[in-house]
C-alpha positions in Angstrom: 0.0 0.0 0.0 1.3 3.1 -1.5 -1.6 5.9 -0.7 -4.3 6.3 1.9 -7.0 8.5 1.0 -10.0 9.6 3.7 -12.3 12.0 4.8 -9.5 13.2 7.1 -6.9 13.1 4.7 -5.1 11.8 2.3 -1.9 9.9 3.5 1.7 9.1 1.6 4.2 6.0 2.5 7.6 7.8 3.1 10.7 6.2 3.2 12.6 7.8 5.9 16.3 6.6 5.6 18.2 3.2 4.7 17.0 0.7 8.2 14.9 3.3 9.5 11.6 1.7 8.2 9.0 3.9 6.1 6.5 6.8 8.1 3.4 7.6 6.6 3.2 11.6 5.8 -0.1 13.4 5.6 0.0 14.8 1.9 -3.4 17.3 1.0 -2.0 19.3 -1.2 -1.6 19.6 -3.9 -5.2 18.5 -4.6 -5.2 16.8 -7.6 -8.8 17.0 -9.2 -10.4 17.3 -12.7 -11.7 20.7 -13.1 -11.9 23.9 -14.8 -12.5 22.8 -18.1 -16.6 23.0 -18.4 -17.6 24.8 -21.4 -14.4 26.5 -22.2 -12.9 24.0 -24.6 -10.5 24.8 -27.4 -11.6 28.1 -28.7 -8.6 30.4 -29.5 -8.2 33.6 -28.7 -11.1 33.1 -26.3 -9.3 31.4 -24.0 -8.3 33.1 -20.6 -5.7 32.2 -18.4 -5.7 29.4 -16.3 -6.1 28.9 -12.6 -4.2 27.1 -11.6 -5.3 24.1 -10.7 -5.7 21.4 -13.0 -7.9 22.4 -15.6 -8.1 26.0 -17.6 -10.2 28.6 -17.0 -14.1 28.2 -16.4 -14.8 31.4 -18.6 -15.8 31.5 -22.5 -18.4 29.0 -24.0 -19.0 25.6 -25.0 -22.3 24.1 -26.4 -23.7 20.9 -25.7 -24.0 20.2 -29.5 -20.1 20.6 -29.5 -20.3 22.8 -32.9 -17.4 24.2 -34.3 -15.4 27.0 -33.8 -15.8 30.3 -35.9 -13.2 30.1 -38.9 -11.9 33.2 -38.3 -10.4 32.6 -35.1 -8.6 29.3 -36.9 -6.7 30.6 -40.2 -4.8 33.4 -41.3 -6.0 35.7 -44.8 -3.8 33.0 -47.5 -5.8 30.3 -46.0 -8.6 31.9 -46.2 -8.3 32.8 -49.7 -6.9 29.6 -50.7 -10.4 28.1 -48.9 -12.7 30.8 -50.8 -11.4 29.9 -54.1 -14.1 29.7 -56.5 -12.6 28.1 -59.0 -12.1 24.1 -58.8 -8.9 22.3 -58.4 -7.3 20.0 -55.1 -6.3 21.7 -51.4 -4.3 20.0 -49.6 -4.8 21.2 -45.7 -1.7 19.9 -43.7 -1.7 20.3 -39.3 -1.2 18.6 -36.3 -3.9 17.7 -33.6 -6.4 20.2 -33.1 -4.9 22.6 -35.8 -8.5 23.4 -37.3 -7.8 20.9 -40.5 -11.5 19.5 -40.4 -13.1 23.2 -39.6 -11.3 24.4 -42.7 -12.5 21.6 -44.6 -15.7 22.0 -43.6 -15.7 25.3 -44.2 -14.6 25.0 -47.5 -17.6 22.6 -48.7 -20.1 25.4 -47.2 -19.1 28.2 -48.7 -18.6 26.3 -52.8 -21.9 25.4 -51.7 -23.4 28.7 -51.1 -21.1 31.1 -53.4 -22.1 28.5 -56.5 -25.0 26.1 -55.9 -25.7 25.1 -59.4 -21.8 23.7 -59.7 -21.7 22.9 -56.1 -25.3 21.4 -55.0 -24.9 19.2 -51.6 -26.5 16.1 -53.4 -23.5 16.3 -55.3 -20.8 16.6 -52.4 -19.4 14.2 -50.4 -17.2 13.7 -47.1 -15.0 10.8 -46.3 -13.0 9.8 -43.7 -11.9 7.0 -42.4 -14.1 6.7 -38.7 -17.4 6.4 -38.0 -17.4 8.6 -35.2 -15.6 11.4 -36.9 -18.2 11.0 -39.7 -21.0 11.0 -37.3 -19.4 14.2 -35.5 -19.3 16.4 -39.1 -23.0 15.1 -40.1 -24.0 17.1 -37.4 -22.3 19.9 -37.6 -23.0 20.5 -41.0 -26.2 21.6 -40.6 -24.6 24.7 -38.5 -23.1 26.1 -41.1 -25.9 26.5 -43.4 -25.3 22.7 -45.8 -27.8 20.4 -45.5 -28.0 17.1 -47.7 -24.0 16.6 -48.0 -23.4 12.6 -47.3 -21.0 12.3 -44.6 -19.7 8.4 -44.4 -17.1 6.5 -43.0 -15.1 5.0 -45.9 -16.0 1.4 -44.7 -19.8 2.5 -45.2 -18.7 4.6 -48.9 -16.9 1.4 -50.2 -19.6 -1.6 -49.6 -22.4 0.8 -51.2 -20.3 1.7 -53.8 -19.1 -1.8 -55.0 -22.9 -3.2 -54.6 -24.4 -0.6 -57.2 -20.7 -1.2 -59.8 -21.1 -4.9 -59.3 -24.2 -6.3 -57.9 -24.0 -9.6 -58.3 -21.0 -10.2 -56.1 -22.0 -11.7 -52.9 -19.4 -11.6 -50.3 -18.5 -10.9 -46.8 -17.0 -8.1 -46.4 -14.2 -8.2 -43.2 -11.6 -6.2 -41.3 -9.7 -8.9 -40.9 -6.1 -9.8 -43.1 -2.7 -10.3 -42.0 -0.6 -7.3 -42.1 1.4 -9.1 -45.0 -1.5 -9.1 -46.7 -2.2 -5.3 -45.9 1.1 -4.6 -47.1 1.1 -5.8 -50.4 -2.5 -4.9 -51.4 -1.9 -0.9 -50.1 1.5 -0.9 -51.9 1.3 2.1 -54.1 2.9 -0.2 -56.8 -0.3 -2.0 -57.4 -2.1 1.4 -58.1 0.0 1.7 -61.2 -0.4 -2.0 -62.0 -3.9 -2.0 -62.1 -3.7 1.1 -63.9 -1.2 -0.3 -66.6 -3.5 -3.7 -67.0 -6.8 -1.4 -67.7 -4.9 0.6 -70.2 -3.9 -2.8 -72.2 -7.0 -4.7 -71.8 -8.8 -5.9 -74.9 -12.0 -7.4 -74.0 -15.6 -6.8 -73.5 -15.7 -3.9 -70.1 -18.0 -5.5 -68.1 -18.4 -6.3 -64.0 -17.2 -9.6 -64.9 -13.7 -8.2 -66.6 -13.5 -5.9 -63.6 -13.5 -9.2 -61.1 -10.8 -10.8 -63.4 -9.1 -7.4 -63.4 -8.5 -7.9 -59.5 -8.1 -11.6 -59.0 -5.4 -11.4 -62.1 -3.5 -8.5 -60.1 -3.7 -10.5 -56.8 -2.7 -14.1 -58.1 0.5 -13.4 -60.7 3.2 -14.0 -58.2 5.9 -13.2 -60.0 5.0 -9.9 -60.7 3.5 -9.0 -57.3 7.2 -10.0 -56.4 8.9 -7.3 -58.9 6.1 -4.6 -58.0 6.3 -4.7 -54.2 9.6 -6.6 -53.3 12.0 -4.9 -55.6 10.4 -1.2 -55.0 12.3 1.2 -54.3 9.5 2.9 -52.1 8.7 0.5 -49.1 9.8 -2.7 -50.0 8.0 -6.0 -49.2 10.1 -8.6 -47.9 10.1 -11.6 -50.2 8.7 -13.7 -47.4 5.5 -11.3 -47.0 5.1 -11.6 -50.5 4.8 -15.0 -50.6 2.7 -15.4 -47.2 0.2 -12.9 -48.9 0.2 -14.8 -52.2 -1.4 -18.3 -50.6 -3.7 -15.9 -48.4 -4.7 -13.9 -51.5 -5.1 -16.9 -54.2 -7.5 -18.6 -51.3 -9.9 -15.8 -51.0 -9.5 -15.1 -55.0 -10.3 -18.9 -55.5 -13.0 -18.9 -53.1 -15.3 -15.2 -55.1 -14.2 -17.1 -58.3 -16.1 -20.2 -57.5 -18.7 -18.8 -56.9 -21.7 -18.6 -59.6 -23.4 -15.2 -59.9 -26.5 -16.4 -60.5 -26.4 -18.2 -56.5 -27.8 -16.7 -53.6 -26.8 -17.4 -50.4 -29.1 -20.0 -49.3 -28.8 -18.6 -45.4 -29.7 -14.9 -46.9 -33.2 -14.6 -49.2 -33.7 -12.2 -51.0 -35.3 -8.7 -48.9 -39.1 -7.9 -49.4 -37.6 -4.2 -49.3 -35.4 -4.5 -52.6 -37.9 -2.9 -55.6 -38.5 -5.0 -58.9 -36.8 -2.5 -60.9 -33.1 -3.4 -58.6 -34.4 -6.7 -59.2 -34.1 -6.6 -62.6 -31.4 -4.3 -63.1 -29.5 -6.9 -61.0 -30.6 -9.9 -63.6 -30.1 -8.0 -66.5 -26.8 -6.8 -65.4 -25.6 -11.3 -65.2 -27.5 -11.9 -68.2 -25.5 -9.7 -70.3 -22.3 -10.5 -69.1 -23.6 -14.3 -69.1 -21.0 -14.8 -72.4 -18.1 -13.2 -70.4 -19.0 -16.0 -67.5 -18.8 -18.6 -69.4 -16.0 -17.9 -71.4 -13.9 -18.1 -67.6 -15.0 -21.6 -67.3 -18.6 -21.5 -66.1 -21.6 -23.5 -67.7 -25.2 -22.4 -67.5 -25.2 -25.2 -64.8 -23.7 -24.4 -61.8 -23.2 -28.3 -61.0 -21.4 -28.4 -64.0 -18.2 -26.4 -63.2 -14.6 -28.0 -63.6 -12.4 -27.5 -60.7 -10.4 -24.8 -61.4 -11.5 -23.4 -65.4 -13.3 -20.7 -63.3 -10.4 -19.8 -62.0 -8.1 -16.7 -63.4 -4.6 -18.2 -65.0 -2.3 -17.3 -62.6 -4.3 -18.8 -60.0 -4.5 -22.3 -62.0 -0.7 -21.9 -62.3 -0.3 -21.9 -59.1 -2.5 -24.4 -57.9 -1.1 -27.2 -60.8 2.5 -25.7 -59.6 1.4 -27.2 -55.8 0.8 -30.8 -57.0 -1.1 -33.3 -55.8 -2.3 -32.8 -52.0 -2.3 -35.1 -49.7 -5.8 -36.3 -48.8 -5.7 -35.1 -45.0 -5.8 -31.6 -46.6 -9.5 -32.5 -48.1 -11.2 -34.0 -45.8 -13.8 -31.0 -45.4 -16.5 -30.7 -47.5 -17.7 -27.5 -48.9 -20.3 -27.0 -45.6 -19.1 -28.2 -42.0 -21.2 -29.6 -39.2 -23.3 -26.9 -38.7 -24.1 -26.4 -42.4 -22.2 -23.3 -43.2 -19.3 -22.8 -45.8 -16.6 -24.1 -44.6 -13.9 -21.1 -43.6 -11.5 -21.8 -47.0 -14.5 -21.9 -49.5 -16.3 -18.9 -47.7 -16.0 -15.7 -50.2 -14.4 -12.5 -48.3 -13.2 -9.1 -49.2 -11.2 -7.1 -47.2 -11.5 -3.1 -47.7 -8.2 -3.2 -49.9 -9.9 -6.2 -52.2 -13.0 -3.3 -52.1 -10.6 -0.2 -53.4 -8.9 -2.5 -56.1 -12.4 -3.5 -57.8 -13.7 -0.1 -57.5 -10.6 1.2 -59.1 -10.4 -1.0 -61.5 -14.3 -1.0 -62.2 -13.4 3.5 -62.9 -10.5 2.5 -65.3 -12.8 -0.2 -67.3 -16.2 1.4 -67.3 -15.9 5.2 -66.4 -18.0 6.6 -63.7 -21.3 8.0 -63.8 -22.9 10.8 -61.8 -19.9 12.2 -60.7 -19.2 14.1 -57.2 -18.9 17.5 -58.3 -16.8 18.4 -54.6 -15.2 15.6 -52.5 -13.6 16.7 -49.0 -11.4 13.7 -47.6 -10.4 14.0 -43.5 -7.8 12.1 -42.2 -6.4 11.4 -45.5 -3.4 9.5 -44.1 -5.4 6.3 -42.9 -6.0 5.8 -46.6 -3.9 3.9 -48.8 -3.4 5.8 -52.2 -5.6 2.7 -53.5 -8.6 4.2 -51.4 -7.8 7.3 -52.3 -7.8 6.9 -56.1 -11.1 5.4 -56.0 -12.3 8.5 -54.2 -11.2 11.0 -56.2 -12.3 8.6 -59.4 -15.4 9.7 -58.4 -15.0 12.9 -59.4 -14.3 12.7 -63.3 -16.5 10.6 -65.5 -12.8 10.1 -67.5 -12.2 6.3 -68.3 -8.4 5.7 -67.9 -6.0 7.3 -65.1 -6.4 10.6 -66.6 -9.4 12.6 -66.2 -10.7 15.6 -68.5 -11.3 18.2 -66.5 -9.9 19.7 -63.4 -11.4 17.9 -59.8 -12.8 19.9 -56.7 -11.1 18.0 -54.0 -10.3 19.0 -50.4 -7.8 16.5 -48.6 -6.8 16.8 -44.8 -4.4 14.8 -42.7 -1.4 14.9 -40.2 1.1 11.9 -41.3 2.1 12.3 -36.7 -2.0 10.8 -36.2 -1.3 7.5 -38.5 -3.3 4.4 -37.7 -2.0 2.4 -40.1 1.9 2.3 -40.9 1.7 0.1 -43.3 -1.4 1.4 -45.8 1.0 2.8 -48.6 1.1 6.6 -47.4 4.2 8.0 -47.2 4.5 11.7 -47.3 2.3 13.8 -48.6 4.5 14.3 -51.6 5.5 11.1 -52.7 1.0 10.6 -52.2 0.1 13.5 -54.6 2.4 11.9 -57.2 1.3 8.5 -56.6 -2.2 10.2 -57.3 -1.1 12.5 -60.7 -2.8 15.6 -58.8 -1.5 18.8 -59.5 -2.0 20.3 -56.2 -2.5 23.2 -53.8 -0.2 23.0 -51.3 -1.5 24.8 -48.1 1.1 25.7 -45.6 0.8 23.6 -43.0 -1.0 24.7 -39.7 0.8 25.7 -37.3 -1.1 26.8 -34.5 -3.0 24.6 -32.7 -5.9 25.5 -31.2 -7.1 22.4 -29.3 -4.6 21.3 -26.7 -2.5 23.1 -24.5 1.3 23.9 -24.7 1.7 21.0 -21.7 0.2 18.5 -23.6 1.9 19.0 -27.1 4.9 19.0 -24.9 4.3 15.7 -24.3 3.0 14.3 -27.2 6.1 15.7 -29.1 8.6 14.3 -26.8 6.9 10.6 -27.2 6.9 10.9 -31.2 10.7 11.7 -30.6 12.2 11.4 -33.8 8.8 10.9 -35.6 8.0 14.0 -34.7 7.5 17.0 -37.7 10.3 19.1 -37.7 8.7 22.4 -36.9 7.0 22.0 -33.8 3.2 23.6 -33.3 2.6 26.7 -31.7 0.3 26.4 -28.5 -1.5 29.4 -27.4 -2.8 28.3 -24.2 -1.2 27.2 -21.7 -2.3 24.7 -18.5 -2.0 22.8 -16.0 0.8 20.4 -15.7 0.1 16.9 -17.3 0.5 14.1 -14.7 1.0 10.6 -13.9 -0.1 8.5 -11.1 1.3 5.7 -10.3 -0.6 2.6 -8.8 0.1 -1.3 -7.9 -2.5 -2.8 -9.5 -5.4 -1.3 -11.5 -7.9 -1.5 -8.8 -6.3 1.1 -6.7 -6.6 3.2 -10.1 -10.3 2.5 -10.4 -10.9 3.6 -6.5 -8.6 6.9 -7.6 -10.1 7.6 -10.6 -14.1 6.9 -9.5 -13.6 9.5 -6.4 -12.5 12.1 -9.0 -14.4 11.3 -11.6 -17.4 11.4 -9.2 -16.5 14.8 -7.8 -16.0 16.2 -11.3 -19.6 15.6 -12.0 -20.8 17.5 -9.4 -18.9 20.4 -10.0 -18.6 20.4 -14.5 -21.9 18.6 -15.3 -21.2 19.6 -18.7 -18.0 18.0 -18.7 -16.5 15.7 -21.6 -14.6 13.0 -20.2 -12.3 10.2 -21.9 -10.5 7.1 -20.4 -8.3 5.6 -23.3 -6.9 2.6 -23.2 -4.4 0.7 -25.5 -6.6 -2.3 -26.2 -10.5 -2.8 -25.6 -9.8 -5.5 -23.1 -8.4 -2.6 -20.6 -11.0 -0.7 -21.4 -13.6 -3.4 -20.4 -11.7 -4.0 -17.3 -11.8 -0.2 -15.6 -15.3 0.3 -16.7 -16.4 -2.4 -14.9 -14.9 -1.2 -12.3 -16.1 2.6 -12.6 -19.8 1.1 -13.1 -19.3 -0.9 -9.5 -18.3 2.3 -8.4 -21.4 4.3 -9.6 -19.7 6.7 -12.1 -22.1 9.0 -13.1 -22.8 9.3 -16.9 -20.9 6.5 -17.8 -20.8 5.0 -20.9 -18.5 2.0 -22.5 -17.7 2.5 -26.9 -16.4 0.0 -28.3 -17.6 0.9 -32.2 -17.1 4.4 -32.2 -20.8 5.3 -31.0 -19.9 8.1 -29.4 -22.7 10.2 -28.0 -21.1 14.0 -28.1 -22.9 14.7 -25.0 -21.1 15.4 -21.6 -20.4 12.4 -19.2 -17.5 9.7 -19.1 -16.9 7.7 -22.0 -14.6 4.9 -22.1 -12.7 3.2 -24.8 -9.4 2.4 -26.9 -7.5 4.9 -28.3 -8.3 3.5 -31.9 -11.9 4.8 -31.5 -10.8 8.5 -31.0 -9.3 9.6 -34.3 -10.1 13.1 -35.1 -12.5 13.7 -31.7 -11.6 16.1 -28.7 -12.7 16.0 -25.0 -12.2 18.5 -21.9 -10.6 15.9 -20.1 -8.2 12.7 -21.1 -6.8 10.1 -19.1 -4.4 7.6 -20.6 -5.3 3.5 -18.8 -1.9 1.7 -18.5 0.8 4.1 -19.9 2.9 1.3 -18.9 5.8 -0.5 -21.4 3.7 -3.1 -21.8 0.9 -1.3 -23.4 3.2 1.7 -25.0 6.8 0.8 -25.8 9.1 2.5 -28.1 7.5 1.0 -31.8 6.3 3.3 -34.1 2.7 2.3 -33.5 2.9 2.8 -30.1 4.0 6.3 -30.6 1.6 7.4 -32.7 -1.3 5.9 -30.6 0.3 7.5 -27.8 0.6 11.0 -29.6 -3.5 10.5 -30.8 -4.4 9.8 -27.0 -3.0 12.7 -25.4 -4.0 15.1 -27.9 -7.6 14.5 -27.8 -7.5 16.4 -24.5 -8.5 20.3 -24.7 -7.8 20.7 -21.1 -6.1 18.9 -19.0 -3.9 14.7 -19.4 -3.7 12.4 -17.0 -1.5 9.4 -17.0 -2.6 5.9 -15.4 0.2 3.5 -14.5 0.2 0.0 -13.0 3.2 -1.6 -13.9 6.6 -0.8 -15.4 6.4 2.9 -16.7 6.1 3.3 -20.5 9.8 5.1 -22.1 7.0 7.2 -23.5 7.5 9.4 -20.4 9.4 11.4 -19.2 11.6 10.1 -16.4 10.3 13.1 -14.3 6.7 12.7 -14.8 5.9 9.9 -12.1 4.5 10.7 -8.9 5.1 8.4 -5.7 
C-alpha cells in the first residue's frame, strides 16, 4: 500500500532513511482533481488564463452540441483565400492535432456550396474519412453552417455501397480482418500503377465480370506482385511477406471465383424491401455479361463447373504448380457440421480487395454521376488505393487521366497514423502517386485544441517521428500528470472519487479514459460502473454520444475527436513501448485532450514518459 486517502486526509508512505523503516506523511496538497474545463474548450483567442489548478479557465463557451469554432479565429488571410477559391482544383490542408484541419474543410464545402449552388449542390458533395465517429461528428455539424443534404460516411460505409451498385451480383463478406502481410502488399502504391497499366492494355468486353478478373489477375501473378512490391524502391516488401500474402490472396480469390453469380446465399433470401426494378437491373446486369461468365469456365449449370476453369490463369498456375495434395488436406467438405461454408471456401473481401475493384471498375467502365466536390479528412489512414477510387469519383474520365480539373479537399497529419503500413508515405510522394497537381496549403501551425503542456508531451513521445517544426500552443495549463498505482484496482478507487467529484462540480463536462486495447477498457469500466460513475458509458464501435459524461474506450476509436478531459489506462511499457505504432497511438491519445492529461500507471512505466513525470 502506497496511498491512503480519507475524509481526514489523504496519506503518503515515506521512506525515511536506509533501516529506518517507512512513516506515513499526511500529503493534501496539492489537490489533484479534474476541473476547470466546463464549457471553455479549445476556442482560440477566447481562451483566458488558467487557474491554476488542473484544468483552464471556467470562462468563455462551449455548447452541448459541441459545434465548431468560428473560422476566423482558426486561419490566417492565405488560408482563407486559398479556402474561398471559386474556382475548382485539389487543397491539400496539412496540421497537427487540433490545428482546425476539419473546420477548414468543412468550411470550405459550405461556402462552394453557397457562393455556386448550381456547380456545387450538396446532393452532389461528399465527405469521407476513415471513422465512423468522426463521420457521425461532421454530419452534425453541418447543418450549422448552413449545408444540409451533404453525405458524410465513413469509408468502410462509402466502399460496400459503392461496390454493390458497380457490381451487384457479387455476394461476399466483407471483413476487417487480413494479415498485415496481406495489408502490405495490397496498399503498396505499386499496385495502383499495376492496375492502372493492366486497364490501359485490356482488350476485352468492359463489363463487372472483366473488372473481377481485373482484381483476382492482379492479386494471383506472383511473379509480378514479387517485382512490384519486393523490388520497390519505395517501401519494400520482404520476399517472405510476399509470398505469405500470395497463398492468403489466391484462397480468398479462389474462393469469389467459385462462386456462380447467379447463387444466392441460401442462409440470406432475397429482402421484401429490394424494388422489382433493382431486381431486374441486377438480372439483366448477369445476363449480359452471361458470355463473359462462361468464357472463364462457367456453364449455364452451376453443378457443372470444372475445378479450377473458373479460375483466373495465374491462379491455376499456381495451384497445378502445388501438386497433388495429400488427402488429409481434403477432408472438409464445402459445408461443416453446422451447415455453413466451410472457412476456406467462404468468399471474403477485405476493404483493400474493395478499393482494387472499384478502381479497376473506374478505369474499365468510367463513372457515372460524378461528385462535383469531395472533402477527404484524415487522409493519411487511406492507402493511395482508397484514395484513387475517391477522387475517381469525381471525373467521369475512363483511364487514369481525367478531362477536366477535380474539386477536391484533402486533410491529414502523417504524426495521427493508424496504419503504418497502408502505402502513405508523405504527402508528396501521395500527390504523385495520385497525378494531382495540387494546392499545397502551408501547414497549420497553431494549434488550437490542446495546451502547450500536452503537445509537450506528445512531441517528446513521437521523438524522432516527430514534424520538424513543432506547433505553436497558445494556451497554456496545468501540468500533465501521472499517477502511479500497484494494480489497476487502486486506479479505479482513484479515478471513481475524482471522476465522481468532477460531476458535481462540471456537469457539462467531456470526459475520456483511453486505453491501448478494448480489453483494458472493459476492465476499468467495470470497475467505474461498480463504483457508480455518473454518466458512464463504454464504446467500443465508435458510437460516441457527443454529449457530456465519461466515455470509455481504446485509443483507436478516438481519431479526429476532442474532449475536456483525457486520461491515458496503463501508460505502462507493456501497453506503449518505443515502436512506431505505439507512438503514434500514444501521440492520438494525449492530444484529444482540450484541457487537461492524465496518466494511469500499474506496472513498469512506458519510455514514452518522461523520467520526471511519475508521482510516488
Amino acid at each position: 500500500m502506497q496511498r491512503i486517502s480519507a475524509p481526514q486526509g489523504v496519506w503518503i508512505k515515506r521512506r525515511v532513511s536506509v533501516g529506518a523503516g517507512v512513516v506515513w506523511e499526511r500529503s493534501d496538497l496539492p489537490l489533484h482533481e479534474l476541473a476547470g474545463g466546463e464549457q471553455s474548450a479549445t476556442r482560440a483567442t477566447r481562451q483566458l488564463r488558467p487557474s491554476g489548478i488542473l484544468g483552464a479557465a471556467s470562462s468563455g463557451r462551449q455548447e452541448l452540441d459541441r459545434h465548431l469554432p468560428e473560422i476566423a479565429a482558426l486561419i490566417d488571410p492565405r488560408q482563407f483565400e486559398i479556402m474561398t477559391a471559386p474556382d475548382a482544383g485539389v487543397v491539400v490542408i496539412q496540421g497537427g492535432a487540433g490545428s482546425g484541419k476539419t473546420t477548414i474543410g468543412l468550411h470550405r464545402l459550405a461556402y462552394l456550396a453557397y457562393n455556386a449552388p448550381a456547380r456545387f449542390p450538396p446532393s452532389r458533395m461528399l465527405v469521407v474519412t476513415y471513422g465512423a465517429a468522426l463521420a457521425s461528428y461532421m454530419e452534425q455539424v453541418l447543418p450549422a453552417l448552413g449545408t444540409r443534404g451533404v453525405r458524410v460516411m465513413a469509408f468502410a460505409t462509402w466502399a460496400e455501397k459503392e461496390l454493390r451498385s458497380a457490381i451487384p451480383w457479387l455476394r461476399a463478406t466483407l471483413t476487417d480482418e487480413a494479415p498485415p502481410a496481406v495489408t502490405r502488399v495490397k496498399s503498396h502504391p505499386a499496385l495502383l500503377h499495376e492496375l492502372e497499366r493492366r486497364a490501359a492494355a485490356y482488350t476485352g468486353k468492359r463489363n463487372s465480370r472483366a473488372v473481377v478478373e481485373l482484381w483476382a489477375d492482379l492479386l494471383t501473378d506472383r511473379a509480378r506482385l514479387m517485382t512490384l512490391v519486393h523490388d520497390a524502391a519505395e517501401m519494400p516488401v520482404s520476399a517472405g511477406d510476399v509470398a505469405d500474402a500470395h497463398d492468403v490472396m489466391v484462397d480468398r480469390v479462389a474462393a469469389i471465383m467459385g462462386r456462380d453469380p447467379r447463387e444466392r446465399p441460401a442462409d440470406k433470401p432475397e429482402k421484401k424491401g429490394v424494388s422489382r426494378r433493382r431486381r431486374l437491373a441486377e438480372r439483366e446486369e448477369i445476363i449480359a455479361d452471361a458470355g463473359t461468365w462462361a468464357a472463364m469456365g462457367v456453364s449455364g449449370k452451376p453443378s457443372a463447373r470444372t475445378v479450377d476453369s473458373d479460375l483466373p490463369e495465374g491462379l491455376r498456375r499456381t495451384e497445378s504448380e502445388r501438386g497433388d495434395h495429400d488427402d488429409d488436406e481434403n477432408i472438409r467438405g464445402e459445408t461443416g457440421i453446422d451447415g455453413l461454408r466451410t472457412e476456406d471456401d467462404q468468399p471474403l473481401l477485405d476493404l483493400d480487395d474493395v478499393a482494387i475493384l472499384l478502381r479497376a471498375s473506374q478505369l474499365l467502365r468510367g463513372v457515372r454521376d460524378p461528385l462535383a466536390h469531395l472533402f477527404v479528412d484524415e487522409a493519411q489512414d487511406l492507402s493511395p488505393m482508397k484514395l484513387a477510387v475517391l477522387i475517381g469519383r469525381t471525373s467521369k474520365a475512363k483511364g487514369a487521366g481525367m478531362r477536366s480539373a477535380p474539386s477536391i479537399t484533402l486533410a491529414g497529419d502523417t504524426s495521427q497514423k493508424l496504419f503504418l503500413d497502408n502505402g502513405f508515405g508523405d504527402w508528396r510522394s501521395v500527390l504523385g502517386h495520385l497525378s494531382l497537381a495540387h494546392v499545397a496549403v502551408e501547414p497549420l501551425r497553431i494549434a488550437y485544441r490542446s495546451t502547450r503542456e500536452i503537445l509537450a508531451l506528445a512531441r517528446h513521445a513521437m521523438a524522432a517521428l516527430a514534424d520538424a517544426v513543432p506547433p505553436e500552443a497558445p494556451r497554456t495549463g496545468a501540468p500533465v500528470e501521472a499517477f502511479r498505482f500497484s494494480a489497476a484496482g487502486a486506479a479505479v478507487a482513484f479515478l471513481a472519487e475524482a471522476l465522481r467529484d468532477l460531476s458535481v462540480r462540471e456537469p457539462r463536462a467531456t470526459v475520456a479514459l483511453l486505453a491501448r486495447h478494448p480489453e483494458q477498457a472493459d476492465r476499468y469500466y467495470e470497475g467505474l460502473r461498480r463504483a457508480e460513475v455518473p454518466a458512464l458509458r463504454r464504446v467500443r464501435a465508435q458510437e460516441f454520444s457527443f454529449r457530456p459524461g465519461v466515455e470509455v474506450t481504446d485509443v483507436r476509436q478516438v481519431k479526429g475527436l476532442e474532449f475536456d478531459y483525457v486520461v491515458m489506462l496503463d501508460a505502462n511499457a507493456s501497453s506503449y513501448g518505443t515502436d512506431d505504432e505505439a507512438r503514434h497511438l500514444f501521440h492520438i491519445a494525449a492530444t484529444r485532450a482540450a484541457h487537461q492529461l492524465w496518466l494511469i500507471v500499474t506496472g513498469t512505466p512506458s519510455p514514452l514518459l518522461p523520467p520526471d513525470m511519475l508521482r510516488d
